[in-house]
N, C-alpha and C positions, 0 to 999 in steps of 0.2 A: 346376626342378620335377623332382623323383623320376616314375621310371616306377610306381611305386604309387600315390603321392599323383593323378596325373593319370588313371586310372585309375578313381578313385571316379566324378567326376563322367558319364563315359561310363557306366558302372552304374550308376547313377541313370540318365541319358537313357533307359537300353537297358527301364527299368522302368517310366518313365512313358509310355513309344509304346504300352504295352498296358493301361497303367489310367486313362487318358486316353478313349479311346473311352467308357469306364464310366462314366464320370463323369459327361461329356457327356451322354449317354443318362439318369442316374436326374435330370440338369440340365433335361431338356426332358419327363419324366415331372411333372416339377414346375409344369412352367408347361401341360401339357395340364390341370392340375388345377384350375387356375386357373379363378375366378369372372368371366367376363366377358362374360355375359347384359346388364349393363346399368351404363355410370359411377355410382358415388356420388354422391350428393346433395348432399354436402360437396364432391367436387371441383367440380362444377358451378358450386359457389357463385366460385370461385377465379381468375382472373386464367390464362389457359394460359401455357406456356413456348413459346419460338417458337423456341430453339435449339439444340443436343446442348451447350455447354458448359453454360447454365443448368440441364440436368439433372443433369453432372458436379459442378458445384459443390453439389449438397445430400448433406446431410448421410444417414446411414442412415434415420434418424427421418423425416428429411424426405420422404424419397422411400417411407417406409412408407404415407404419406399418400395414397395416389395421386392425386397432382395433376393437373390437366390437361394435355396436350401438344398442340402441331399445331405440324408440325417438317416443312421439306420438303427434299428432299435426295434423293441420286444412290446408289442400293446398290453399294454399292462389295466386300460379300461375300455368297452368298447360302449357306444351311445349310440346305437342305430337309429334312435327317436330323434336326432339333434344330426345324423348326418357326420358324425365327425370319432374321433377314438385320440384315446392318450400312447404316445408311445416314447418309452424309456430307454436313452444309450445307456453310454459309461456316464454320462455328466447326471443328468438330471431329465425330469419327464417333458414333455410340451403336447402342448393342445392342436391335432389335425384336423382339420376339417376338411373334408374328403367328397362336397358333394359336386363331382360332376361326372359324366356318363365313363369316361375313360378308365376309371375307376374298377370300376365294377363292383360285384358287391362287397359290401363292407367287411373289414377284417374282423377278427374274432382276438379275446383274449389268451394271449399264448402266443399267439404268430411272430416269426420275426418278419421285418418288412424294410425294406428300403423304398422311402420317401422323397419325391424331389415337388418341391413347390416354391412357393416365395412364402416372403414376410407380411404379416398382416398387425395392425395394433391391439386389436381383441379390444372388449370391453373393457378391461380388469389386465392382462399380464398381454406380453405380445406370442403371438402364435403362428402357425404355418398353416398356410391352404395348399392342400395339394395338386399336384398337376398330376402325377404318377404315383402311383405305388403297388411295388412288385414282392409277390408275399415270397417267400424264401425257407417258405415251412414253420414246425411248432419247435417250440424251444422255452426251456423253463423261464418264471415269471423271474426277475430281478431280486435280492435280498430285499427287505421293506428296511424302510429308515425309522428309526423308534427317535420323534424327535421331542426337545423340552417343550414345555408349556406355550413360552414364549414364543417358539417358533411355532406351533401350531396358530395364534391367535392373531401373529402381522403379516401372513398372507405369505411368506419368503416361502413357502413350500408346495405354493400354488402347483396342483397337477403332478403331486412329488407319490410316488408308490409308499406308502407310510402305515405300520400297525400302530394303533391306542389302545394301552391296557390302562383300565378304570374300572372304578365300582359304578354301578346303574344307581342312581338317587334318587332317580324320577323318572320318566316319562308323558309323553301326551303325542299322541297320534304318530306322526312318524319323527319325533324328537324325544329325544334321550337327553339327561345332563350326565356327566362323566366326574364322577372326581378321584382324578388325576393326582400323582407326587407334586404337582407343580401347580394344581389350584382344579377348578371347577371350567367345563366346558361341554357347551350345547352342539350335539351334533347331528342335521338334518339328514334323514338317510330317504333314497329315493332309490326306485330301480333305475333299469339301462332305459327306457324311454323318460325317464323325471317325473313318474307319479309316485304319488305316496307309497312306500314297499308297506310288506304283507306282515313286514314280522310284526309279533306280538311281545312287546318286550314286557308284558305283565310279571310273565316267570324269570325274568334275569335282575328284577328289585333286588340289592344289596349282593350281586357277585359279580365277583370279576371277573371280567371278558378283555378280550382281544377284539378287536374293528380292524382287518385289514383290506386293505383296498388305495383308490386314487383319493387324494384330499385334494379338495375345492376350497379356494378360500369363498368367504359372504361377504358382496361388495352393497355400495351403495351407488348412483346416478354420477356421486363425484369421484369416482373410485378411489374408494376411502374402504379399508376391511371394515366388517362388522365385528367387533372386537367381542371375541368368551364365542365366535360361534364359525362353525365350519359346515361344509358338505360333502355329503361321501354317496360313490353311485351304486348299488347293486353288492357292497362288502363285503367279504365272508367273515360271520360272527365265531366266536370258537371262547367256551366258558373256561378260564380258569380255575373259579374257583365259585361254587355253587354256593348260596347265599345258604345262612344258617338258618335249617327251621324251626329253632328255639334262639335268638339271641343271646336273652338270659340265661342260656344252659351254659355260655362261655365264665370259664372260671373266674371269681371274681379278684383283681389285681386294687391294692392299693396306690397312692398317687407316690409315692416313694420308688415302689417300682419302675413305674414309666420313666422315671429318669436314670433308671441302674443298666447294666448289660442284657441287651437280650437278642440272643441270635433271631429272633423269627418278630423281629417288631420291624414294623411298617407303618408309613401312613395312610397305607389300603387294608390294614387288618383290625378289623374292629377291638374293642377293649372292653369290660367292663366295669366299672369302679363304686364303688358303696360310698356315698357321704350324705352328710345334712346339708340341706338348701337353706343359707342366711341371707340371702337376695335375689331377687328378679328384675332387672332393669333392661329395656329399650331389646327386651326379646332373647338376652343374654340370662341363665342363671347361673350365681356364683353358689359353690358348695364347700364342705369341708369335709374331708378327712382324716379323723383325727386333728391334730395342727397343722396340718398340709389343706391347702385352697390348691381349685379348680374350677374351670366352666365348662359348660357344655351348651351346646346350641341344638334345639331339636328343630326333625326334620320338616317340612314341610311337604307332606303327600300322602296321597287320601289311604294309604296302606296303613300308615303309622300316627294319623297326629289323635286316632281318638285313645292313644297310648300313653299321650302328655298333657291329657288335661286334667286340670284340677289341681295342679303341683302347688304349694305353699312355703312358706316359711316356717323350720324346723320340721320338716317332714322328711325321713329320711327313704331315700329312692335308688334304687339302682337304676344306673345308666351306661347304656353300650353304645359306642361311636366308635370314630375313628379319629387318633389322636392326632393332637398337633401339639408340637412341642419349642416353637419359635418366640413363643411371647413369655412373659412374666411369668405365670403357671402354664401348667398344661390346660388342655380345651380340646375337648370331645365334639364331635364335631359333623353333623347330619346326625345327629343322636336320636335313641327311643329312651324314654323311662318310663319305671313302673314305681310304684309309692308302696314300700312296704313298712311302713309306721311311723311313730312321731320322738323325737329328742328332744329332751330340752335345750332352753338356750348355752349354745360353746359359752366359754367361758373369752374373755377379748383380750387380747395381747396388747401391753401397753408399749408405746413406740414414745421414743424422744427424739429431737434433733439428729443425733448418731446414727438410728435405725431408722430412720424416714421414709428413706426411699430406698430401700431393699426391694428384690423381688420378692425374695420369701413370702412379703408381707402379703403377696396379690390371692384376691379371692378369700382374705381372713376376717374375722370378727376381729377389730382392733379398737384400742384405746388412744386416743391425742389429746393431750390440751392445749391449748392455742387460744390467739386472742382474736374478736370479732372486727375484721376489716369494712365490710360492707354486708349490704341484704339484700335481694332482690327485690323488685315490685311485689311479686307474689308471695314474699316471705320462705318459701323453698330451698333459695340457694344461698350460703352464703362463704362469704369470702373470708379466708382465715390465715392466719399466720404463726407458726410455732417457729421462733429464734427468726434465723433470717430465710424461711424456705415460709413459702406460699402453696394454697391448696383450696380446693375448691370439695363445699360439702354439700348434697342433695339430701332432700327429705322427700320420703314417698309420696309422690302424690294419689296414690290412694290411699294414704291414710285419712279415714273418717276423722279422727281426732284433730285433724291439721287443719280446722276449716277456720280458727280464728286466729291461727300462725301468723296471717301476714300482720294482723293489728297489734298480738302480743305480742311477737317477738319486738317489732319496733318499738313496744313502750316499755317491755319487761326487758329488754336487752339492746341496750344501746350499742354505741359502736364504741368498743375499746373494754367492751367485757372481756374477763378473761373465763373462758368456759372449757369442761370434758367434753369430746364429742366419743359417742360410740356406736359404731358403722363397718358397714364390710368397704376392703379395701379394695381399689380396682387402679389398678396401675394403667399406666401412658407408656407404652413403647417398654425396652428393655430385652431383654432374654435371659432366662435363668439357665436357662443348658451351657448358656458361652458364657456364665458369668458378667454381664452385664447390667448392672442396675435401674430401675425404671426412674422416667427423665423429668415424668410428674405422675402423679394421681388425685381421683376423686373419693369423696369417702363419703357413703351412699348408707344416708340412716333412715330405719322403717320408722321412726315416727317424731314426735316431738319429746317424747321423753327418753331419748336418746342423748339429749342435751342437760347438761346441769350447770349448773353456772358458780364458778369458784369463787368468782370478785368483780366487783363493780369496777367501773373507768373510776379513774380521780375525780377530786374538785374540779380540778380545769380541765372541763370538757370542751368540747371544738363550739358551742353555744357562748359559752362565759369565755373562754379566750378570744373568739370574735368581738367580743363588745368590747373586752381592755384593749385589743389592739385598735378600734374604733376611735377610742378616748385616745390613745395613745397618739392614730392619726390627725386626731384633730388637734393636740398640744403641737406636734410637729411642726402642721401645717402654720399654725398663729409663727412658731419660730420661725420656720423657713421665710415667712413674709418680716418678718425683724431680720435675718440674716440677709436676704436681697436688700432692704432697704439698707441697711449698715455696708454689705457691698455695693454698693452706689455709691455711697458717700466713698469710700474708701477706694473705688475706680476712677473718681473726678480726679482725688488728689493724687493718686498715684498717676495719672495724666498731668497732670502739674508736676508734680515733682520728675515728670522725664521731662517736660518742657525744660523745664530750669537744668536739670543733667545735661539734654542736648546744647543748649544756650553756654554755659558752664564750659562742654567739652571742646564747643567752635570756638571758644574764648581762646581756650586751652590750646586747642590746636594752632590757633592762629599766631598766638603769641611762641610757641615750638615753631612756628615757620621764620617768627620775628627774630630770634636769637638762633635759629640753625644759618638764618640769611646774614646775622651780624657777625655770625664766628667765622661766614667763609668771606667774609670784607674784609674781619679781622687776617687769616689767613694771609687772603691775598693782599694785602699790607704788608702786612710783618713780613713774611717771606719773602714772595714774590717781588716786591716794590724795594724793600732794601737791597734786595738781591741784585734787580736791573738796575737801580740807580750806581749800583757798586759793577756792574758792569759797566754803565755806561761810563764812570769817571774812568775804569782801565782802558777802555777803548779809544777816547780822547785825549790826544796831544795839545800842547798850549799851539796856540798860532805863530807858526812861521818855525817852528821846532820838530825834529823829526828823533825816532828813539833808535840807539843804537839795536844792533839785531840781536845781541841776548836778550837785552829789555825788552825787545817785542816778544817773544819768543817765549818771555817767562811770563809776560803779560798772558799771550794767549794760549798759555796753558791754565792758569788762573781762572780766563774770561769759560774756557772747556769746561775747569769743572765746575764753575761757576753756576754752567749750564745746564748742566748735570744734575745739579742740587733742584734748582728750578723745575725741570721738566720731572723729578721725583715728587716732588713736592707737590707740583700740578697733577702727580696722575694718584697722589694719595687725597688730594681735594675733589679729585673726581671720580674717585671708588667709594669716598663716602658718602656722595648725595646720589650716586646711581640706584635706583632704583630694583637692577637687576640682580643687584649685588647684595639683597639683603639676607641671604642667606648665609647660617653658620659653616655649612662646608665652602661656602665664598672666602667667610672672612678667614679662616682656618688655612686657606691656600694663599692667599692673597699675604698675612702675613711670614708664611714660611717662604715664600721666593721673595719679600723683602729681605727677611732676616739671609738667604742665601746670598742676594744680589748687593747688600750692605759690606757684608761680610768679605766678598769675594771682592770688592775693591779696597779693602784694607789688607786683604792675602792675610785673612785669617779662615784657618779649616772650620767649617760648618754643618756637623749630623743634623739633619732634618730628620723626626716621625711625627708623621699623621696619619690616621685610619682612614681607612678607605670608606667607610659611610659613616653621616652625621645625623644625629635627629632633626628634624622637619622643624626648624627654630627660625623664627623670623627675627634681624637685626636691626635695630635703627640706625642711621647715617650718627647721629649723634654719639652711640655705642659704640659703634665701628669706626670713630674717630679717637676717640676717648682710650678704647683698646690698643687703638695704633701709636699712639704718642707714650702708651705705656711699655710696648715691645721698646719701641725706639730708646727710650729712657733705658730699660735695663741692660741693650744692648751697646748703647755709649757708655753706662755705668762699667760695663764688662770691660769696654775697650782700655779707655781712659784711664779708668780709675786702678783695673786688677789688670791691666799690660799681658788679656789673655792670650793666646794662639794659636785656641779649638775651643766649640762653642757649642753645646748639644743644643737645636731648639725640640722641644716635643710637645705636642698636642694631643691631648686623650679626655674623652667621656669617662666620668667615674659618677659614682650613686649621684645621679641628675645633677651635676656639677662639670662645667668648662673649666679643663686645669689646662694652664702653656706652662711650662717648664723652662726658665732658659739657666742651662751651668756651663759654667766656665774653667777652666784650669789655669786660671789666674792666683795674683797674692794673695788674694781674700782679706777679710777682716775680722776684727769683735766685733760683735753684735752687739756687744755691751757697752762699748764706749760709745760715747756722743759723738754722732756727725754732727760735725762744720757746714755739710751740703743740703741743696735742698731736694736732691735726687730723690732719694728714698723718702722723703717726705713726700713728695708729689706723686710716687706710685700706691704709696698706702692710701690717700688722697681720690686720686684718677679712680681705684679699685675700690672704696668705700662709695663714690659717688655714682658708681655704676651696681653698689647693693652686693657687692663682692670683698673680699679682702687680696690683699699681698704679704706672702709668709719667705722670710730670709733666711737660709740656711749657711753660713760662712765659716770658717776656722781659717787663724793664717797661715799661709804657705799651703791651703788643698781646695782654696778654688770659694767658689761662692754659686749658689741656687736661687734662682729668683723663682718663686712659683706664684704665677697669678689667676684665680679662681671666681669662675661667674655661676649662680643659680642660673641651672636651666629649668623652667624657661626664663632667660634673660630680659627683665625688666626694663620699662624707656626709663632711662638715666632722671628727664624729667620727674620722673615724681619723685624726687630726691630732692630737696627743698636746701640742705644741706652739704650738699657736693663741690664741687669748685666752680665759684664764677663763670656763667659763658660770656 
């Protein structure tokens, strides 16, 4: 802490000891004005509060209400100058304000009292006005609450009976600073009417004391606390521990010790430790101890600071504070020193990547090499890098020497030097007591020739690599305008050539609509058309001739299945061009209840497998005709030819291949001899022209295996230029 920055807040103390009384005063102008003739009708109606927190916990609104109270409790402060007194149960203290005639005179500290009034919102916390109070005799004050830091400084203790033990740091008029286990805090003291009290806290500089009494929080206009400061009325002081009239007579402790066992350390018991000063920075000095760093902060106050002037670098000093032990190194702290000679310079601890960021290092003479990231404007600071960790280095600005830093360094050291720097180390965060490592640091060199420089940047400095890459973008640019040009050219014709592809594919397709429409004429020709003219000649008799009743009888069993063949025939012409039906688990069912329903009118037995899911394969009508006249072939081959009498058909996915399987336990044949037929030629046939094969497995006398195999995914039979006639 700067001797300015600490500074403010004693101005401010020094300003609220005199506008604090004011306050007070237009505070109890306020509640003389008060209407308290007679409770409200409304609070009456209400349930009373029987305890000071049940008042603390309502809300403003709430306590606008004035509620009913009867609260019995010990006054633990009494403010005849303000009309009103604190009084403590079992819960907690609350604020009464007491001025109306019925009263009487005001109670006194010690009293117990029972209280009956209402809710009022108060300035700052809500409080009770009272209508009655009936004193009930003297009776001891309440234990005090000894609370943490925090709680003293957000106001939660408002009007709480509370003792503070701290050391006195300072003073000015009727404010003391305290420091606390738990940090630093200003505390206004006043008597029982709110003028400035009498004490003289000259004689309690640097001992510890006791404050016990009522605690006031310090609000502001928005009741918002004044945070680091409190008020206390009329307190009883009581000195622990008398301030030492020789500081320096305390034995003197190395920085090794502070971190070892010691029953009687505190951070209210002063220290005193010997080292050399190898930095002063922003009001902070770092020193050493042997190889052990430390800081210490002196005090600010007119008792002590003409005790710290004139301190230097390598001057060695002793220093008494009071330690803190939270950070990187220890840090002495409201400290005095005295300059008893001079050292030479420590010798500097060399650190690499590994040791970087240790605490150990805080507060040391160190060595780094690193390479130059950036400079400042002012040439002061710069920015460094050793491996892959980052750090920031200051140069004194009081060094005399430094006055042409900012020009030399920018001309004598470019950026990408690799340079020693050598400087005291001042760590960022951490904690060496919890073993903790600091998370960065600054490394703080008294002059310019703390720097030495090992090695220049390369050839290719960020100047000369700018300009090749310059060149570089201007070659680019000239290409890029040859490559748009060349892709232009090469967009028209790739536009062409999908014209002519689209043109090409309607061609394509039109002419697949031209022969899928010829092969279902042909169809129904072939089949259909023979088939009813071969009806129609059984159906008709010559003229004037009638058929005996066998003949008719065998006729229209004939003309039955005749029928029969036709409307199969028709519903295989119309599964192939459906549309709906182009899917591979379509055609996978659609030939297995053929092969069942074929089967089943010849009274031959028929195993059906198929899996229950298919890949997402779309089928052409031309495929799915193609495929069908191939079942049908090997299933007449079965019948006709091997006189079977069970028929396995099976369908299965195998490594992205459609296999149907159709065996028989028929004669079978060789494979080796030449067929007469043209069965099996037309299945090898039908299956090459669909981009598949057909594989025959037969032996005589154990049956025969037709297996016929399509690449999935199943290709349009069209582009097979090679296949069988449509």
């Amino acid at each position: 802490m700067t001797r300015h920055a600490s500074s403010l807040p004693l101005l401010a103390v020094y300003c609220l000891a005199f506008l604090a009384p004011m306050a007070l005063e237009s505070r109890a102008a306020e509640w003389v004005s008060a209407d308290l003739s007679a409770l409200p009708a409304s609070a009456s109606a209400e349930p009373a509060l029987t305890n000071a927190v049940q008042v603390h916990l309502l809300t403003r609104q709430q306590a606008r209400a004035r509620l009913p109270v009867q609260i019995r409790g010990v006054v633990t402060c009494a403010l005849p100058g303000f009309g009103a007194a604190v009084v403590q149960d079992d819960s907690a203290g609350i604020y009464v304000d007491h001025w109306t005639s019925s009263v009487g005179s005001p109670p006194e500290v010690g009293e117990l009292v029972q209280v009956a009034g209402v809710t009022d919102p108060g300035q700052f916390a809500p409080r009770v006005v009272a209508k009655r109070i009936d004193r009930l005799g003297n009776t001891n004050l309440p234990s005090p609450a000894r609370p943490y830091w925090d709680q003293l400084i957000n106001g939660s203790l408002d009007t709480e009976f509370v003792e503070i033990e701290g050391i006195v740091t300072s003073f000015r008029n009727n404010s003391i600073t305290l420091l606390t286990h738990g940090g630093k805090i200003n505390v206004l003291v006043f008597d029982e009417i709110g003028a400035t009290n009498d004490i003289a806290f000259k004689p309690y500089e640097d001992a510890l004391i006791r404050l016990r009494g009522c605690l006031f929080a310090a609000w502001n206009t928005n009741y918002e606390v004044n945070v680091s400061e409190i008020r206390m009325y009329a307190p009883s002081l009581e000195v622990v521990q008398p301030a030492p009239p020789d500081p320096f007579a305390l034995a003197t402790k190395h920085v090794s010790d502070l971190l070892q066992f010691d029953p009687e350390a505190s951070a209210l018991r002063q220290v005193k430790v010997r080292g050399e000063i190898v930095r002063e920075y922003d009001g902070e000095y770092f020193a050493m101890d042997q190889a052990n760093g430390f800081r210490f902060i002196l005090r600010e106050s007119p008792g002590s600071a003409e005790k710290s002037l004139g301190l230097q670098n390598n001057d060695v000093v002793e220093v008494v504070g009071f330690p803190s032990l939270t950070g990187p190194s220890p840090v002495l702290q409201e400290a005095v020193a005295r300059n008893i000679g001079v050292a030479p310079v420590p010798p500097a601890r060399v650190l690499n990547s590994t040791n970087l960021f240790r605490a150990e290092n805080d507060a040391v003479r160190v060595r780094v090499e690193a390479v130059l990231l950036n400079l400042s404007d002012n040439g002061r600071t710069l920015e460094m890098q050793a491996g892959l960790q980052r750090f920031i280095a200051r140069i004194n600005g009081d060094d005399q020497s430094a006055g042409s830093i900012p020009g030399k360094l920018k001309t004598d050291l470019p950026l990408g030097s690799s340079l020693a720097l050598t400087g005291v180390y001042a760590g960022i965060g951490g904690n060496r007591t919890a073993g903790i490592d600091v998370a960065n640091f600054e490394l703080l060199l008294n002059s310019q020739s703390d720097i030495q420089v090992l090695a220049r940047p390369p050839f290719w400095t960020l100047r000369r690599l700018l300009a090749l890459v310059s060149a570089l973008l201007g070659v680019l640019c000239l290409a890029i305008i040859w490559i748009r040009l060349l892709h232009h050219k090469v967009q028209q014709r790739t536009a062409e050539l999908r014209q002519e592809m689209r043109e090409r594919e309607l061609a394509e397709h039109q002419q697949a609509l031209a022969q899928e429409r010829a092969r279902i004429a042909r169809d129904l020709h072939d089949d259909l058309g023979s088939n009813l003219t071969e009806i129609t000649m059984l159906a008709t008799a010559g003229p004037g001739s009638k058929w005996p009743a066998e003949d008719a009888a065998e006729r229209m069993e004939t003309i039955a299945g005749k029928s029969r063949t036709l409307v199969n025939a028709l519903d295989e012409i119309v599964w192939a061009v459906d549309p709906n039906r182009d899917t591979l688990a379509s055609v996978a069912r659609y030939l297995a209840s053929y092969a069942e329903e074929f089967l089943a009118g010849l009274k031959v037995a028929c195993r059906v497998q198929i899996p229950n899911s298919f890949p997402d394969q779309e089928v052409s009508g031309e495929v799915r005709h193609h495929l069908f006249l191939a079942v049908k072939e090997a299933l007449n081959n079965a019948i006709r030819h091997g006189n079977a009498n069970e028929i396995n058909f099976r369908v299965r996915v195998s490594e992205n291949r459609l296999i149907i399987s159709i065996t028989d336990n028929g004669s079978g044949f060789d494979t080796s001899e030449r067929s007469n037929g043209y069965g099996l030629v037309n299945l090898r046939n039908r299956l090459e022209h669909l981009h598949g094969r057909c594989e025959l497995e037969s032996t005589p006398g154990t049956g025969t295996t037709v297996s016929l195999q399509l690449p999935l995914p199943i290709p349009n039979s069209n582009s097979n230029s090679n296949g069988l006639s449509k």
